[in-house]
C-alpha positions in Angstrom: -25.4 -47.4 -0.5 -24.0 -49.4 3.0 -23.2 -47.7 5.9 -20.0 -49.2 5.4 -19.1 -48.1 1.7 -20.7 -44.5 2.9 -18.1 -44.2 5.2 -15.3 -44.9 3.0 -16.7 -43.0 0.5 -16.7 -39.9 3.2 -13.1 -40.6 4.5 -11.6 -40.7 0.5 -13.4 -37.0 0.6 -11.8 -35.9 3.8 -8.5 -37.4 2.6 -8.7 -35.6 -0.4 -9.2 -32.3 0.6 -6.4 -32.5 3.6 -4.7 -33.8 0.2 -5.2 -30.3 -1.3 -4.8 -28.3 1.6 -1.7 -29.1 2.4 -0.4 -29.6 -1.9 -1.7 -25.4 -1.6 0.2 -24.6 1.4 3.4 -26.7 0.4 3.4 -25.1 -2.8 2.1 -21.7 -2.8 1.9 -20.5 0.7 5.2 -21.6 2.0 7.5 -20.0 -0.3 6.0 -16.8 -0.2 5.9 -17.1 3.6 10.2 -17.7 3.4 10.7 -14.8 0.7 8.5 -12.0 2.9 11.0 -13.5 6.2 14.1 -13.3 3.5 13.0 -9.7 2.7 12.3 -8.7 6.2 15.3 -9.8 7.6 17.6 -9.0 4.9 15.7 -5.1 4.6 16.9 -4.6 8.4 19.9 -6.3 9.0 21.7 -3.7 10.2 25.0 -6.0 10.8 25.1 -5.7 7.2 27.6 -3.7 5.1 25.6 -1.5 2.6 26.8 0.9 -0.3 24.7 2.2 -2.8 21.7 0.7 -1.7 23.1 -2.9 -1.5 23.6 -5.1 1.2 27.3 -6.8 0.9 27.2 -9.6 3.4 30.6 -11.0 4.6 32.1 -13.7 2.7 30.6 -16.9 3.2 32.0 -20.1 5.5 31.4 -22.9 7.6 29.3 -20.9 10.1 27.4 -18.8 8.1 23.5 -20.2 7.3 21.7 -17.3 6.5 20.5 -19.0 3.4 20.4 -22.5 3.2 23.4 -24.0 1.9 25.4 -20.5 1.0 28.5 -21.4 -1.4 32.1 -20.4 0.5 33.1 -20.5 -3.6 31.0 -17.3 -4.2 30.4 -13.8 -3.0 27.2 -12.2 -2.6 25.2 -8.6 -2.8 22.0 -8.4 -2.2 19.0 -5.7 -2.8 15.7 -6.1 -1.7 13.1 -3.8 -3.4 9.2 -3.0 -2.7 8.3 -1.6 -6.4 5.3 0.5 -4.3 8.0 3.0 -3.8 8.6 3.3 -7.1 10.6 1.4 -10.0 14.2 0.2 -9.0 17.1 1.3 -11.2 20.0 -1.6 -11.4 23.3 -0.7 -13.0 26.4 -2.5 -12.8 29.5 -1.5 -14.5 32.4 -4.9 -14.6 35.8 -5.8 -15.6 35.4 -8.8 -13.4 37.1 -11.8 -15.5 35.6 -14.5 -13.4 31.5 -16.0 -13.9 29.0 -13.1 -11.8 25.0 -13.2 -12.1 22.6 -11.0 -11.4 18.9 -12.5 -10.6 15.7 -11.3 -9.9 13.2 -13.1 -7.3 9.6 -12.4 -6.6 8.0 -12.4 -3.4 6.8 -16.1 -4.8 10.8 -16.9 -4.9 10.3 -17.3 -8.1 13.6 -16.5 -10.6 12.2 -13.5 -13.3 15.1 -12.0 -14.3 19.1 -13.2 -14.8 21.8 -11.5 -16.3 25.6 -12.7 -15.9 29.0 -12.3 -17.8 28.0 -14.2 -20.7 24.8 -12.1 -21.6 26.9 -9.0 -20.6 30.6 -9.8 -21.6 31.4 -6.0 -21.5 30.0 -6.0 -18.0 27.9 -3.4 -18.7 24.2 -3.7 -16.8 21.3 -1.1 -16.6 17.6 -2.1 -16.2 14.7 -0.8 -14.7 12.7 -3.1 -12.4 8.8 -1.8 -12.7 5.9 -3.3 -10.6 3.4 -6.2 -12.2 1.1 -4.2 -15.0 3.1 -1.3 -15.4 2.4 0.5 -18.4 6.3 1.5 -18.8 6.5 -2.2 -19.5 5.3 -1.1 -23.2 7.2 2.3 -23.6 10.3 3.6 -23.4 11.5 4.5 -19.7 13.1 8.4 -19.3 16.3 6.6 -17.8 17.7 6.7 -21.5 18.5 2.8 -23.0 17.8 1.2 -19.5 16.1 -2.2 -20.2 12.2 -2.5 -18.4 12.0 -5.8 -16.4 8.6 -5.9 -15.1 8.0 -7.7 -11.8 5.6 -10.5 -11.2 5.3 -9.2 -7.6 5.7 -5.6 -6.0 8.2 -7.0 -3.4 11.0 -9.0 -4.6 15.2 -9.6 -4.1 17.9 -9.2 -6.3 20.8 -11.3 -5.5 24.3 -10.7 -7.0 27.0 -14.1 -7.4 30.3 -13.5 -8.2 32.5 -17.3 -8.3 35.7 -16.5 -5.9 38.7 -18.6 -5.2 41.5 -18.3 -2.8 43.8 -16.2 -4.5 43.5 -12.4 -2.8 43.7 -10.8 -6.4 40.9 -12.4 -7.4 38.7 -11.7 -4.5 39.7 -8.0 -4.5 38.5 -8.1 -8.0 35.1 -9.6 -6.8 34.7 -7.2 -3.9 35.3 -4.1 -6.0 33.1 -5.6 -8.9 30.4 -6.2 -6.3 30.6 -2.5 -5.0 30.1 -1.7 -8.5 26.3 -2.9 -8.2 23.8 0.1 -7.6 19.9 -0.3 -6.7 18.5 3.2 -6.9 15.0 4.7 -7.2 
C-alpha cells in the first residue's frame, strides 16, 4: 500500500471514530446530562410552590425559560422522584373539563408513561411508579387497584399539563385540578 493511500486510509479511521464519539455523546450522553440538571434544579427550587409533594411553578409567559419553549396556553405540576427511596404513589382525582396529561420521563428523558382526560374521562388516576426490575412489576401492589408503572431508570420526572385559556373560571378550574395531583411514598 502507498504512503499516500495509508494515510487516507488512517484519517477515514480517525474520522470515523470522532464520527462515533460524538453520534454517542449527542445521543445518549447529552440527554441524560439535561434530565439529571432538570431534576436537580427542579428537586431544589425552593422559589417553587409545592403541595403534596409537587412542585406548582407559576403560570408560564414571555419571561419564563425554565424549559425550553414552555407553552403560556398550559399549566404545569411537576414531581421529580428517585425510585431508591422507594416506589412513588401518583393519584389524581379531576373534574377538569379541559385536555390535562400526566407523563412519565426517565433520567434518559425518555416518555414511559402518559395518562390524560381521554384515557381517564372520569379523572380518576392512581399508579404506582416502581424502580427498573422490580418484582411488584408482576404482582399485585398492597396499595389496593393502583396500576404498577415500572421505570426504565431509578430517577425520573413526572410532568402534569393542563391546556388554559384566558377566561379566570377556567384557570381556577386548572389550578385546583393541578392541586389535585399527589406524589407520595
Amino acid at each position: 500500500m502507498s504512503p499516500r493511500k495509508s494515510s487516507w486510509v488512517r484519517h477515514l479511521i480517525i474520522a470515523t471514530i470522532v464520527a462515533l464519539i460524538a453520534h454517542t455523546l449527542t445521543v445518549w450522553a447529552v440527554p441524560r446530562i439535561i434530565m439529571d440538571r432538570i431534576i436537580a434544579l427542579g428537586s431544589t427550587d425552593s422559589a417553587m410552590e409545592r403541595a403534596n409533594g409537587v412542585a406548582l411553578p407559576p403560570p408560564t409567559d414571555h419571561t419564563q425559560r425554565r424549559i425550553v419553549m414552555p407553552s403560556p396556553d398550559l399549566l404545569y405540576a411537576t414531581c421529580f422522584f428517585d425510585l431508591a427511596e422507594g416506589p412513588l404513589r401518583v393519584t389524581l382525582s379531576t373534574d377538569y373539563p379541559r385536555y390535562w396529561s400526566v407523563a412519565l420521563y426517565a433520567s434518559s428523558s425518555d416518555n414511559f408513561f402518559v395518562v390524560n382526560d381521554r384515557r381517564a374521562p372520569d379523572g380518576q388516576v392512581d399508579f404506582t411508579v416502581v424502580p427498573p426490575g422490580n418484582e411488584a412489576a408482576t404482582s399485585t401492589l398492597q396499595n389496593g387497584d393502583s396500576r404498577v408503572v415500572v421505570s426504565p431508570t431509578r430517577r425520573g420526572m413526572l410532568l402534569m399539563r393542563l391546556l388554559v385559556n384566558d377566561d379566570p373560571a377556567i384557570r381556577d378550574a386548572a389550578e385546583v385540578a393541578r392541586r389535585n395531583l399527589r406524589c407520595s411514598r
